[in-house]
N, CA, C and O atoms as a Maestro MAE file, in Angstrom:
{
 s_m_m2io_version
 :::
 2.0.0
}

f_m_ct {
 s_m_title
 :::
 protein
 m_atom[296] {
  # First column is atom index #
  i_m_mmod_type
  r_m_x_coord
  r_m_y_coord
  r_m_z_coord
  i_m_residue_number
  s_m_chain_name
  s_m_pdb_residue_name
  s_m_pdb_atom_name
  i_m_atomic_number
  :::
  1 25 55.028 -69.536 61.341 1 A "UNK " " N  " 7
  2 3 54.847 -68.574 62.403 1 A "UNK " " CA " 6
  3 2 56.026 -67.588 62.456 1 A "UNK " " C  " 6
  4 15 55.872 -66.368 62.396 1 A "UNK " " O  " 8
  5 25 56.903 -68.042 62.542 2 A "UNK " " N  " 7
  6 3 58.384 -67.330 62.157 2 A "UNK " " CA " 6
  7 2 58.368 -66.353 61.591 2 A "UNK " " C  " 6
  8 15 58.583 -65.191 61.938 2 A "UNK " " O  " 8
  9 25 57.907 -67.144 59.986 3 A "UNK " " N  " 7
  10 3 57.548 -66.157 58.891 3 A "UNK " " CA " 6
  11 2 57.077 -64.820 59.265 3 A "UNK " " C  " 6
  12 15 57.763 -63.822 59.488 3 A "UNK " " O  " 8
  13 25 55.850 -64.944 59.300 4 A "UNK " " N  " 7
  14 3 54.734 -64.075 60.082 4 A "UNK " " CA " 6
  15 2 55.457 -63.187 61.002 4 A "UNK " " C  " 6
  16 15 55.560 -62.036 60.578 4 A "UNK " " O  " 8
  17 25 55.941 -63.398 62.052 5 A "UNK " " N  " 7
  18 3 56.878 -62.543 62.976 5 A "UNK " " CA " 6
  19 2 57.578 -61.631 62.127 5 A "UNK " " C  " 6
  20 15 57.199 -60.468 61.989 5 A "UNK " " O  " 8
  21 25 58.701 -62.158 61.484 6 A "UNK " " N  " 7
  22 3 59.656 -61.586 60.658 6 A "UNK " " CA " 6
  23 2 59.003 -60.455 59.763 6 A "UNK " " C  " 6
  24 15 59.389 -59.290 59.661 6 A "UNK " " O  " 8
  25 25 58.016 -61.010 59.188 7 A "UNK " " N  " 7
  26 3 57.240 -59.895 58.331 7 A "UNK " " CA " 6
  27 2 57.057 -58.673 58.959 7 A "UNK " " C  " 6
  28 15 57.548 -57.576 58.691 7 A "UNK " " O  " 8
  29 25 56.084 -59.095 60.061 8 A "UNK " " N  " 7
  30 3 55.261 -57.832 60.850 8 A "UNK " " CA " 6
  31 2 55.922 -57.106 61.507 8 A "UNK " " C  " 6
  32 15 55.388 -56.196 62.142 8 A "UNK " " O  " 8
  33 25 57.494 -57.349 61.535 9 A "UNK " " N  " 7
  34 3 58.234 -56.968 62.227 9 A "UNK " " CA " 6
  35 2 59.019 -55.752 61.406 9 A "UNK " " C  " 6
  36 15 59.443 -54.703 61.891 9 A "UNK " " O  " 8
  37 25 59.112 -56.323 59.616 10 A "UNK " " N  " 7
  38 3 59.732 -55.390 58.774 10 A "UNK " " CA " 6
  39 2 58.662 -54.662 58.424 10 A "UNK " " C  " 6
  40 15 58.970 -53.620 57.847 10 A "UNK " " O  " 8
  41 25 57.110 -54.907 58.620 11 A "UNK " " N  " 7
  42 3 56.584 -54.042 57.929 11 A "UNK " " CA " 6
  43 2 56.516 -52.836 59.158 11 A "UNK " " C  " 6
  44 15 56.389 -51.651 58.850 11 A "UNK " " O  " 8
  45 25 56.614 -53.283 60.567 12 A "UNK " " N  " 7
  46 3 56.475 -52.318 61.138 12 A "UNK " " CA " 6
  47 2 57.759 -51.338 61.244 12 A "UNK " " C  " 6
  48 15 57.610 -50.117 61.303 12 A "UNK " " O  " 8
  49 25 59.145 -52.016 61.267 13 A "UNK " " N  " 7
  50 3 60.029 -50.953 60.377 13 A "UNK " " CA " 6
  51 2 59.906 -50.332 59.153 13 A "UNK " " C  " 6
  52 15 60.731 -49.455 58.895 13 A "UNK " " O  " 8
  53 25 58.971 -50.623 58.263 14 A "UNK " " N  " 7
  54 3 59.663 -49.946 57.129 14 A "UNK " " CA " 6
  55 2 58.444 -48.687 57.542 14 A "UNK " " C  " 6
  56 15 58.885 -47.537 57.553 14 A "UNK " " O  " 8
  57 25 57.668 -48.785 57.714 15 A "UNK " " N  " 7
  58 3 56.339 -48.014 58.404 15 A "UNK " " CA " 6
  59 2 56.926 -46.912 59.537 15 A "UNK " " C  " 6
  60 15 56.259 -45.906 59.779 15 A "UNK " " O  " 8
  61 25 58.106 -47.136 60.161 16 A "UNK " " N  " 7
  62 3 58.583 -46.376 60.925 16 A "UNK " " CA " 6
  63 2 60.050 -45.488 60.236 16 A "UNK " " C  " 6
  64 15 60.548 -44.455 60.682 16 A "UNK " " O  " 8
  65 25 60.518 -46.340 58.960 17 A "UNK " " N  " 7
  66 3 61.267 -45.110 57.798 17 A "UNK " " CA " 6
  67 2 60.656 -43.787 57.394 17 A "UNK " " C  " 6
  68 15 60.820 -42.570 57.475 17 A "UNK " " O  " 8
  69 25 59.547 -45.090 56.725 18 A "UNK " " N  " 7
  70 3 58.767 -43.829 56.098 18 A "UNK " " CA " 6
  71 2 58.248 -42.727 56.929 18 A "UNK " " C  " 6
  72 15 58.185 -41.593 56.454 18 A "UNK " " O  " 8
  73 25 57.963 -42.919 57.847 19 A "UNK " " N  " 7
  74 3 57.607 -41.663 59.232 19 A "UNK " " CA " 6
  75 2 58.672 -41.121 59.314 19 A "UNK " " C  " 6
  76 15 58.353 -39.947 59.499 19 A "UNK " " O  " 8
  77 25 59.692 -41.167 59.304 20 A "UNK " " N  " 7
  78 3 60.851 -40.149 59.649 20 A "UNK " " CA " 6
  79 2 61.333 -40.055 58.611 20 A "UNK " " C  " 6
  80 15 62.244 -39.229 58.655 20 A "UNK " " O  " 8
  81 25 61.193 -40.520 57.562 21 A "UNK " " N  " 7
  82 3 61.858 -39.889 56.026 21 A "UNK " " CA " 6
  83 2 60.570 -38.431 56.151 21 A "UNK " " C  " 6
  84 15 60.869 -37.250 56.323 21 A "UNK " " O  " 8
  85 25 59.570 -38.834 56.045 22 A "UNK " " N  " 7
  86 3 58.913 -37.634 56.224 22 A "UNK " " CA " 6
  87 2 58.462 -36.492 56.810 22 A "UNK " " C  " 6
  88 15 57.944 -35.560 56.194 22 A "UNK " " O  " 8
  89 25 58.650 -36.541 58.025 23 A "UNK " " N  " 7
  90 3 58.779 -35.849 58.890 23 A "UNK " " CA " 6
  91 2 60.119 -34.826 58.940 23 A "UNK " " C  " 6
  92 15 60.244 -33.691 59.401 23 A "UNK " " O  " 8
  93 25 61.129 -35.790 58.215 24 A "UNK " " N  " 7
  94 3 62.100 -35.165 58.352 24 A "UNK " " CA " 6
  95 2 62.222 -34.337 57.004 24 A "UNK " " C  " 6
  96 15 63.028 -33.447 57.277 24 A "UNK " " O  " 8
  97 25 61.920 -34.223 56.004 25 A "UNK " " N  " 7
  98 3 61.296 -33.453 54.824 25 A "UNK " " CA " 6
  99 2 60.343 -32.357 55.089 25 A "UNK " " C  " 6
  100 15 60.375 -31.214 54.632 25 A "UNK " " O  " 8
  101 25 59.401 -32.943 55.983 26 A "UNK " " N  " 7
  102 3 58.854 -31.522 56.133 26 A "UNK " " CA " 6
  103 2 59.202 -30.287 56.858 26 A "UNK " " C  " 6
  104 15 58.807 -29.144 56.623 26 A "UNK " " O  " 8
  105 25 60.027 -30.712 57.802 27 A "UNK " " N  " 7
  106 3 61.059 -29.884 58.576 27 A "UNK " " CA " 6
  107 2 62.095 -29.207 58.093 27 A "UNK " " C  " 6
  108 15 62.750 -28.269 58.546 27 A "UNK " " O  " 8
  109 25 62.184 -30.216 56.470 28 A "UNK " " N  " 7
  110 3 63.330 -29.190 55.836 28 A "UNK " " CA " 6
  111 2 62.890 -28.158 54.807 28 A "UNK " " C  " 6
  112 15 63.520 -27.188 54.387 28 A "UNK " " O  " 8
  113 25 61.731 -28.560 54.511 29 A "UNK " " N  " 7
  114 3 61.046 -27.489 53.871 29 A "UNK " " CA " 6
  115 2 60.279 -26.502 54.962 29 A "UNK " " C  " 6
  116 15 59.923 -25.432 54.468 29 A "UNK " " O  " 8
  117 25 60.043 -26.642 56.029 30 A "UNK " " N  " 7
  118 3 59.368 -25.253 56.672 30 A "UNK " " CA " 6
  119 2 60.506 -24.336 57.058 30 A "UNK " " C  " 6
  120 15 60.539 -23.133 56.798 30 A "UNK " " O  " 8
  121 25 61.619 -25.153 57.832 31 A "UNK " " N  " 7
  122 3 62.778 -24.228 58.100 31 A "UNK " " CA " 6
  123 2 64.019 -24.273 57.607 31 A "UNK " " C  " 6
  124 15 64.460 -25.387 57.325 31 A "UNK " " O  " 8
  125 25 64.764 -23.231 57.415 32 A "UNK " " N  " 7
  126 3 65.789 -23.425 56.434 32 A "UNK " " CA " 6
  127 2 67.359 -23.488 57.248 32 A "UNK " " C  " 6
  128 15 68.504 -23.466 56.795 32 A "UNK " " O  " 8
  129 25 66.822 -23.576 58.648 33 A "UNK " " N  " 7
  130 3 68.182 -23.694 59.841 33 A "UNK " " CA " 6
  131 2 67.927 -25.209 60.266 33 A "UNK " " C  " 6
  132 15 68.692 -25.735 61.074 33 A "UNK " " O  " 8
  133 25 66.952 -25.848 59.772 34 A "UNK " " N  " 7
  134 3 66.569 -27.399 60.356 34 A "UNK " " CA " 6
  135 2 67.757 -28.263 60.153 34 A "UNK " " C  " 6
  136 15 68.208 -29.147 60.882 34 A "UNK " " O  " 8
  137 25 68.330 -27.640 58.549 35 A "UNK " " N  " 7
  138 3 69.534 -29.405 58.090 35 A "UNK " " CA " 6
  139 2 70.590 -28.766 58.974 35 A "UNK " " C  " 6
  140 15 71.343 -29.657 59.370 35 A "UNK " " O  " 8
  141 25 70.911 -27.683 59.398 36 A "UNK " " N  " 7
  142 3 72.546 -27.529 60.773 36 A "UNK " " CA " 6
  143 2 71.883 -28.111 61.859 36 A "UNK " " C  " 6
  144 15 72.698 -28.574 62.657 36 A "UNK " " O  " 8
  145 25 70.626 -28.277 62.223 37 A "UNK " " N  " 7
  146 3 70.442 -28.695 63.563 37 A "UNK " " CA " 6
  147 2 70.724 -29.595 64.181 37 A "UNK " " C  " 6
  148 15 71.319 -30.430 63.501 37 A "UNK " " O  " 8
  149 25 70.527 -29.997 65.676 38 A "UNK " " N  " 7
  150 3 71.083 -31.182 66.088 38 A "UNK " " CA " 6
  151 2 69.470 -32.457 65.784 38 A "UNK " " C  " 6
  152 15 69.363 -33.679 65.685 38 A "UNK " " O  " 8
  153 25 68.590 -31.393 65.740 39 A "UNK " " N  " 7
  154 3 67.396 -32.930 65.520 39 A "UNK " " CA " 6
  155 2 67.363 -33.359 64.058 39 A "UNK " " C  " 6
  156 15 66.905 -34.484 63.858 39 A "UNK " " O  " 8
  157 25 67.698 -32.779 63.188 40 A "UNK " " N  " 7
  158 3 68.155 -32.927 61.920 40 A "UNK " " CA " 6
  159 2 68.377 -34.149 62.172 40 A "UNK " " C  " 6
  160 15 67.598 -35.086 61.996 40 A "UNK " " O  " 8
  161 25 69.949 -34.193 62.791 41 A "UNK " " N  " 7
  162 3 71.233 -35.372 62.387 41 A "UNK " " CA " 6
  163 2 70.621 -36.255 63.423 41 A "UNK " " C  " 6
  164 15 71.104 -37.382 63.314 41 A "UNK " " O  " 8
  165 25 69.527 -36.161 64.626 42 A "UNK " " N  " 7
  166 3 68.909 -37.187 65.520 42 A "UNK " " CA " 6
  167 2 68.272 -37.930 64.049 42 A "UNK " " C  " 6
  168 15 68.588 -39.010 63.551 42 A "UNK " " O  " 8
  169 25 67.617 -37.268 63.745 43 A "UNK " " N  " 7
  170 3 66.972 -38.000 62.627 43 A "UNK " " CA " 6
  171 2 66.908 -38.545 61.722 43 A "UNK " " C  " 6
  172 15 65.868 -38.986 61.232 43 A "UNK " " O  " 8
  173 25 68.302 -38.673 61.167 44 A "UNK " " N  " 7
  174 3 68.680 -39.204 60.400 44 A "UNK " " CA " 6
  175 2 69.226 -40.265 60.845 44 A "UNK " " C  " 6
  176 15 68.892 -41.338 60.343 44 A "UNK " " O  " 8
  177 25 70.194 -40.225 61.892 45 A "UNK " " N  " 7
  178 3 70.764 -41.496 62.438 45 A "UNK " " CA " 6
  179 2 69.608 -42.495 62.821 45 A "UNK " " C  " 6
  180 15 69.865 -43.694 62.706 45 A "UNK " " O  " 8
  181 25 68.209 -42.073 63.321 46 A "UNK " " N  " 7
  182 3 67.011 -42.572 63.684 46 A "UNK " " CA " 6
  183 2 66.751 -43.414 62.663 46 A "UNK " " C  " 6
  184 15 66.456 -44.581 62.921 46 A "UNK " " O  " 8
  185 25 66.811 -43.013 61.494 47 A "UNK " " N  " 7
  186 3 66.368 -43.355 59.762 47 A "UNK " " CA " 6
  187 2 67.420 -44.707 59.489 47 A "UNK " " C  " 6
  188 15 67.180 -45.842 59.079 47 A "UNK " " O  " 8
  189 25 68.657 -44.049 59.903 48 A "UNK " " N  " 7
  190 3 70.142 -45.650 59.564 48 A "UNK " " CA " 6
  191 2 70.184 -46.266 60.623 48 A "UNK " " C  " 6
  192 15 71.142 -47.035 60.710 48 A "UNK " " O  " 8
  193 25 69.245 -46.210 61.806 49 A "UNK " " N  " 7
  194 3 69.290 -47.391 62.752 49 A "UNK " " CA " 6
  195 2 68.119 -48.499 62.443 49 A "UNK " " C  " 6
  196 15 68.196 -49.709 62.658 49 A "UNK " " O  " 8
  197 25 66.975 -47.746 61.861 50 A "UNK " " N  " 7
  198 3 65.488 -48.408 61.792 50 A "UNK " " CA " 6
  199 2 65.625 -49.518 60.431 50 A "UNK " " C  " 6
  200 15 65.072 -50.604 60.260 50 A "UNK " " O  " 8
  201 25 66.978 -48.466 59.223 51 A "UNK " " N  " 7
  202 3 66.769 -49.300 58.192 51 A "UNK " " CA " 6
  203 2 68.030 -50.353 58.281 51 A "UNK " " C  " 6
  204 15 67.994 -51.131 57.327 51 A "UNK " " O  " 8
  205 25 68.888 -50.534 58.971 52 A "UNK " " N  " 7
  206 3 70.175 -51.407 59.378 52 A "UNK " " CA " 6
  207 2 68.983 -52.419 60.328 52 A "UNK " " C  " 6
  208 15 68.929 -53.564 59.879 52 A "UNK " " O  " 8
  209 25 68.131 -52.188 61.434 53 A "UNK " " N  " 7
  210 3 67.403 -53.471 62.036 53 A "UNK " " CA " 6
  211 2 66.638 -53.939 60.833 53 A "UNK " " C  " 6
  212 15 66.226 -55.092 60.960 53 A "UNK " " O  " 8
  213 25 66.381 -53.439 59.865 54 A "UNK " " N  " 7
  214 3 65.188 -54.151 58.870 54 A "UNK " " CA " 6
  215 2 65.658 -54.876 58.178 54 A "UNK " " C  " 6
  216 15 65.283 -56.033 57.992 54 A "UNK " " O  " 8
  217 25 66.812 -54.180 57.532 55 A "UNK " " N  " 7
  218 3 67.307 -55.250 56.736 55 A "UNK " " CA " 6
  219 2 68.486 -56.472 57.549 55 A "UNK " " C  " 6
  220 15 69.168 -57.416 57.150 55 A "UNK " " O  " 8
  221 25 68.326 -56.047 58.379 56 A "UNK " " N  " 7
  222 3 69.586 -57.271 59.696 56 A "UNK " " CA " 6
  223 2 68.365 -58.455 59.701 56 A "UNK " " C  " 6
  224 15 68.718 -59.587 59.370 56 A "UNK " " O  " 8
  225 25 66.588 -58.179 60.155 57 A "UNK " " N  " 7
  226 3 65.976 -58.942 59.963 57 A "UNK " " CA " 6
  227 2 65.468 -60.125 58.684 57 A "UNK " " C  " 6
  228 15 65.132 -61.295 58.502 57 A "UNK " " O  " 8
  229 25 65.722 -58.744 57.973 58 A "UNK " " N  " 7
  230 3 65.400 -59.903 56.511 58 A "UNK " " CA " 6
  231 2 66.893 -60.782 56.055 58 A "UNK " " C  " 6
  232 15 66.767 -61.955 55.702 58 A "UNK " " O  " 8
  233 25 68.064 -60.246 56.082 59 A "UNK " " N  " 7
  234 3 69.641 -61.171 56.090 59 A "UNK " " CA " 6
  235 2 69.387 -62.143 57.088 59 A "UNK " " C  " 6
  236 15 70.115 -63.102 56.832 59 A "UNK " " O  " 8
  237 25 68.564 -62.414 58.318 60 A "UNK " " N  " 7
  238 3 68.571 -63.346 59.149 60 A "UNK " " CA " 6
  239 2 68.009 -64.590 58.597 60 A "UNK " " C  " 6
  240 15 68.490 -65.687 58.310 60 A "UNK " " O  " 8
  241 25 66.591 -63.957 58.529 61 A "UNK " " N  " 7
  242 3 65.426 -64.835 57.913 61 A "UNK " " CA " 6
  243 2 65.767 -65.326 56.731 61 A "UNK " " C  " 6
  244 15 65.483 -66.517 56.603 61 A "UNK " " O  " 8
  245 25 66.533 -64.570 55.366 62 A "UNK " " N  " 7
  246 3 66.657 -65.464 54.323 62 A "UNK " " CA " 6
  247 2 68.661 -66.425 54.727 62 A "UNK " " C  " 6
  248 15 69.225 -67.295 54.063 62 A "UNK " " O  " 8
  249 25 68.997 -65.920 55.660 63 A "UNK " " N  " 7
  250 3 70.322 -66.903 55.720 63 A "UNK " " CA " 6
  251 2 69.964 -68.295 56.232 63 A "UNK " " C  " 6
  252 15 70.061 -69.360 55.622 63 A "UNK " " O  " 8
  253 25 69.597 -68.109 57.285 64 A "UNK " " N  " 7
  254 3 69.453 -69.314 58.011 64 A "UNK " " CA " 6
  255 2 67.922 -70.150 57.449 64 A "UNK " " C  " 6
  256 15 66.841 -69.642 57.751 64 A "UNK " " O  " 8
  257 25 67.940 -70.617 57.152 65 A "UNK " " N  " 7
  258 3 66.560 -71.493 56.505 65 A "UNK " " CA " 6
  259 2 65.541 -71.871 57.025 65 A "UNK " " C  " 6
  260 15 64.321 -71.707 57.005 65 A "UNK " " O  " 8
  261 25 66.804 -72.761 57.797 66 A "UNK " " N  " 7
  262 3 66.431 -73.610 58.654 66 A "UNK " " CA " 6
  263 2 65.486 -72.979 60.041 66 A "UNK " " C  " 6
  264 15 65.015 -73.786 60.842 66 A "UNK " " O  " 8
  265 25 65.343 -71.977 60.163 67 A "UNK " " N  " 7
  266 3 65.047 -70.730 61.374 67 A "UNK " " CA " 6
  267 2 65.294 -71.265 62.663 67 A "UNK " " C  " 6
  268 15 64.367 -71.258 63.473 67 A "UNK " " O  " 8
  269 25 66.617 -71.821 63.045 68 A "UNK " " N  " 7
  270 3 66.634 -72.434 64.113 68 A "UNK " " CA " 6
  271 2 67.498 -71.412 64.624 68 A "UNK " " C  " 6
  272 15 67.850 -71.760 65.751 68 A "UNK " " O  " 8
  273 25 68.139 -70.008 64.222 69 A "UNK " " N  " 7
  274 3 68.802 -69.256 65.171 69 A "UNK " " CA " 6
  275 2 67.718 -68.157 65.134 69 A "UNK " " C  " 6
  276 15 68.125 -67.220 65.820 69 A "UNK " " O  " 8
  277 25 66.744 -67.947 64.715 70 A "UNK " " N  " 7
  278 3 65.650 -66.905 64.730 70 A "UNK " " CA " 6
  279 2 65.109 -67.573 66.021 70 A "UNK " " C  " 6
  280 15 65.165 -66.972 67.094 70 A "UNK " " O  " 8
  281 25 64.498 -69.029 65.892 71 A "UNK " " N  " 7
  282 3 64.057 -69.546 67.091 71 A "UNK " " CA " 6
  283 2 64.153 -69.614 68.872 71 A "UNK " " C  " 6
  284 15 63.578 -69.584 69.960 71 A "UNK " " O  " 8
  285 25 65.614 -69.750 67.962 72 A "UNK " " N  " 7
  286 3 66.646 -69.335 69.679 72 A "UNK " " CA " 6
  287 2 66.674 -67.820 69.922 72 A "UNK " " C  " 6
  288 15 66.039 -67.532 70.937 72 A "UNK " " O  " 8
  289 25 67.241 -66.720 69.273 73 A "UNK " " N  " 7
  290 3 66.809 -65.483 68.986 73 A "UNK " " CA " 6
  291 2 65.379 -64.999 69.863 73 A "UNK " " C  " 6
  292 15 65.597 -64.258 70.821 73 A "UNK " " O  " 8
  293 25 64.246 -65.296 69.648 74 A "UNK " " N  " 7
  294 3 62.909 -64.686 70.050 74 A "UNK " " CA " 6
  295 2 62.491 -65.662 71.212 74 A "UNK " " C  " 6
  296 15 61.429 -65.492 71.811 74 A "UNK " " O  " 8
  :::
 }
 m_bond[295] {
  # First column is bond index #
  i_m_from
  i_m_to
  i_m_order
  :::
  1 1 2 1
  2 2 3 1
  3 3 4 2
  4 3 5 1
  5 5 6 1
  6 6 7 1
  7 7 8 2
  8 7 9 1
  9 9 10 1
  10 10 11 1
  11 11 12 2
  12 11 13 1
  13 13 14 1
  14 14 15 1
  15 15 16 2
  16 15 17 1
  17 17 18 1
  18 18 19 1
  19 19 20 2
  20 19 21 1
  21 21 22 1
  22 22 23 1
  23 23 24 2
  24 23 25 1
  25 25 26 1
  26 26 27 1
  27 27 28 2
  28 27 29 1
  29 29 30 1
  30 30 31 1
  31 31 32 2
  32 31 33 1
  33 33 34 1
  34 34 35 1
  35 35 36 2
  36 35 37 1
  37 37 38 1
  38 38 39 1
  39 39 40 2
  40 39 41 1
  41 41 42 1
  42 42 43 1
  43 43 44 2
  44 43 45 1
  45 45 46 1
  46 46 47 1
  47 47 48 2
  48 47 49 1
  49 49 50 1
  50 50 51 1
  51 51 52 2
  52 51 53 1
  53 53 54 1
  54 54 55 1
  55 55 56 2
  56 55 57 1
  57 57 58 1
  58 58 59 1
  59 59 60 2
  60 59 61 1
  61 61 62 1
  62 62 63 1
  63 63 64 2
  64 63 65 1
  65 65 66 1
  66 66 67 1
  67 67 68 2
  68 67 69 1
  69 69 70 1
  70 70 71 1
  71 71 72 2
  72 71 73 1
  73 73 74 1
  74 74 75 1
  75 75 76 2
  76 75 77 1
  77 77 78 1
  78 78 79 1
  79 79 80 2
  80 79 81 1
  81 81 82 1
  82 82 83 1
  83 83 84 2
  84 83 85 1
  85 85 86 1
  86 86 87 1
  87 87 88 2
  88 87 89 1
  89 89 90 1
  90 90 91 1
  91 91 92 2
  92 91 93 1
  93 93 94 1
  94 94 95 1
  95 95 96 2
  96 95 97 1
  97 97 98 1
  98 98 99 1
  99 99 100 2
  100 99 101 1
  101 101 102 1
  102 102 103 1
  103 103 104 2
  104 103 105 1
  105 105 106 1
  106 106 107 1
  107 107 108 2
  108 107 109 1
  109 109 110 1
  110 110 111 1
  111 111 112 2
  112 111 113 1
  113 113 114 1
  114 114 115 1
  115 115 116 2
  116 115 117 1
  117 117 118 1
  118 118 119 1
  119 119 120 2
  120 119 121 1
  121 121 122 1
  122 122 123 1
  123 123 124 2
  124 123 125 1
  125 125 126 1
  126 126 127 1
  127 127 128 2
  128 127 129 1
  129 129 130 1
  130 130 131 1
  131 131 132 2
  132 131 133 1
  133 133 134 1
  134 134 135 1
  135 135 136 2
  136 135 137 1
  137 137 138 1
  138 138 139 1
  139 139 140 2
  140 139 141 1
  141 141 142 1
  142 142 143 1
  143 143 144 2
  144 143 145 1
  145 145 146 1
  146 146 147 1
  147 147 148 2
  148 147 149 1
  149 149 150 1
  150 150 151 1
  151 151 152 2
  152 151 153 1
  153 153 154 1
  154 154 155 1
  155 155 156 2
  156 155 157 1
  157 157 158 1
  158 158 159 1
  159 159 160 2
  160 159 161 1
  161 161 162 1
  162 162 163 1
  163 163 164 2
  164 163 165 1
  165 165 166 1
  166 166 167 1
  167 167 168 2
  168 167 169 1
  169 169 170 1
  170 170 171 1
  171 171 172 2
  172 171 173 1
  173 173 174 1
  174 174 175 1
  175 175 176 2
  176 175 177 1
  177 177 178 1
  178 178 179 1
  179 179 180 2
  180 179 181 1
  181 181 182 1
  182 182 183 1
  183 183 184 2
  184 183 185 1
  185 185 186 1
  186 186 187 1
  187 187 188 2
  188 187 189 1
  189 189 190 1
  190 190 191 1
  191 191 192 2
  192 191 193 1
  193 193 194 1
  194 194 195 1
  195 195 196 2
  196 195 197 1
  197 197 198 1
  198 198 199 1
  199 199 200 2
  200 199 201 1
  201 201 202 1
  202 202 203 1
  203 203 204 2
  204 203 205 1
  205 205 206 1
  206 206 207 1
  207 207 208 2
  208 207 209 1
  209 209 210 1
  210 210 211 1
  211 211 212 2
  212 211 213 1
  213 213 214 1
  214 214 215 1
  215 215 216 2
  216 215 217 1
  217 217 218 1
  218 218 219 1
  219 219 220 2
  220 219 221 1
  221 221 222 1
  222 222 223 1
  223 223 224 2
  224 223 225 1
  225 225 226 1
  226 226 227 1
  227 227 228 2
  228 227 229 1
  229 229 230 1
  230 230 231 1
  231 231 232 2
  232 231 233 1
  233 233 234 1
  234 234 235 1
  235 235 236 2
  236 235 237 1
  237 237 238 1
  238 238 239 1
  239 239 240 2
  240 239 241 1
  241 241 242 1
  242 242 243 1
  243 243 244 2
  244 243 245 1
  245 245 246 1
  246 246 247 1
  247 247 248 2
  248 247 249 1
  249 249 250 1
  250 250 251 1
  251 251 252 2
  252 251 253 1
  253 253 254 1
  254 254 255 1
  255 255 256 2
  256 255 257 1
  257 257 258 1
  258 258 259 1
  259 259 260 2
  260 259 261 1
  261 261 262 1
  262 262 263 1
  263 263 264 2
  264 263 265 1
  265 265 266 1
  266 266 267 1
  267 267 268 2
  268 267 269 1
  269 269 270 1
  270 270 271 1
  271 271 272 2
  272 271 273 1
  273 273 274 1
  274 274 275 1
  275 275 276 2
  276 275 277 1
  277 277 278 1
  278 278 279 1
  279 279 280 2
  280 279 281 1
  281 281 282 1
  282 282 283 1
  283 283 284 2
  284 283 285 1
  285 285 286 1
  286 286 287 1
  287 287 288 2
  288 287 289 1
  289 289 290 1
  290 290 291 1
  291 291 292 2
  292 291 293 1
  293 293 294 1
  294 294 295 1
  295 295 296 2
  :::
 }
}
């Protein structure tokens, strides 16, 4: 069950990269003042927060084995 959690949890991060990797591409191709902007750099930091929780989830799940601090955790 754990398992399962953990998964659906990275797939729904990595599902939320890819939305703002792209989004944020297309913004840099329509406008050419987008990369000085301030939603630019929102968006990117958006991008190194989503992919730092994904992979914090998967370092959890494969450290502890045992899933007894995931357990306590959720």
């Amino acid at each position: 069950m754990i398992e399962r959690i953990v998964r659906r949890y990275c797939l729904k991060q990595a599902e939320l990269i890819k939305q703002l990797k792209l989004e944020n591409t297309k913004c840099l191709r329509l406008d050419q003042d987008y990369k000085d902007s301030n939603q630019h750099h929102r968006r990117k930091r958006s991008i190194m927060i989503a992919t730092t929780m994904h992979n914090t989830a998967i370092d959890l799940f494969l450290r502890d084995s045992e899933l007894k601090k995931i357990e306590e955790d959720l």
